[in-house]
VEXMIRO-867548 format. One record per residue (C-alpha): x, y, z; residue in three letters. Coordinates in steps of 0.5 Angstrom, whole numbers, plus 500, padded with zeros to 3 digits. Example, Ala and Ser with C-alpha at 12.3 -4.5 7.8 and 13.67 -1.06 7.14 Angstrom:
% VEXMIRO-867548
525491516Ala527498514Ser
//
This chain:
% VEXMIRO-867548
745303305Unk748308309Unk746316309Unk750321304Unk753326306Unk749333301Unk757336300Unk759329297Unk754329292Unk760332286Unk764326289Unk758321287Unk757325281Unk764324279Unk764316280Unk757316277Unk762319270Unk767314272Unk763308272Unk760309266Unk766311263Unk769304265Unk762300262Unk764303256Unk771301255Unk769294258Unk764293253Unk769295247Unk774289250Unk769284251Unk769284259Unk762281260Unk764280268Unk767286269Unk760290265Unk756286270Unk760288277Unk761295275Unk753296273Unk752293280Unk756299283Unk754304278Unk746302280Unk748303288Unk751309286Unk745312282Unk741310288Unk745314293Unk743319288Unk737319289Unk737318296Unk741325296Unk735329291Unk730326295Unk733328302Unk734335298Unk726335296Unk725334304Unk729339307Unk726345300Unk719346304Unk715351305Unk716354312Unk709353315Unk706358322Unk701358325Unk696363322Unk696369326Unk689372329Unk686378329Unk680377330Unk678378338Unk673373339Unk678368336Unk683370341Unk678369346Unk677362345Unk684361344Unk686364351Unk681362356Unk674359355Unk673359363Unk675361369Unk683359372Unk684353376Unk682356382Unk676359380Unk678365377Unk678369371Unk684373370Unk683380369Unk687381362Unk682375360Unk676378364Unk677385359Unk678382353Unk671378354Unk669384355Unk670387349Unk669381346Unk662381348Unk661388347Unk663387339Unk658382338Unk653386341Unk654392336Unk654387330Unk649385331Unk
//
């Protein structure tokens, strides 16, 4: 089945309406054939849908982010857990694991 497109979903509300109408007036004529055939296309266009409420669950989520941190022993952790490639700590790094090491001294 091939995707629908959001915006044609009235559309498909309409032939779902239209559909069930037909079935109604082909079961007070009779048409047991004609009952069959169009409960298949009402079936595919219920599906359709479907896929659409499904597709708009989907896209309806919550906005995930990474949690901020504000803690400097994290951030530490996260930014540099040892000296660069060529065997150096930069300095901004060198400062914060300072003060890192410097926090944990006095809480303790």
């Amino acid at each position: 089945m091939l995707r629908v497109d959001p915006r044609a979903r009235l559309r498909v509300a309409e032939i779902i309406e239209n559909l069930r109408d037909r079935i109604a007036d082909a079961h007070g004529n009779g048409w047991l054939g004609e009952i069959q055939g169009l409960q298949v296309s009402l079936d595919a266009a219920a599906g359709k849908m479907a896929a659409l409420n499904r597709a708009e669950r989907r896209t309806v989520g919550p906005v995930l982010r990474h949690p901020a941190t504000t803690s400097p022993q994290l951030s530490v952790n996260a930014v540099a857990s040892g000296p660069t490639a060529r065997g150096r700590t930069p300095p901004g790094v060198r400062q914060t694991l300072q003060r890192a090491s410097d926090t944990s001294a006095t809480q303790c």
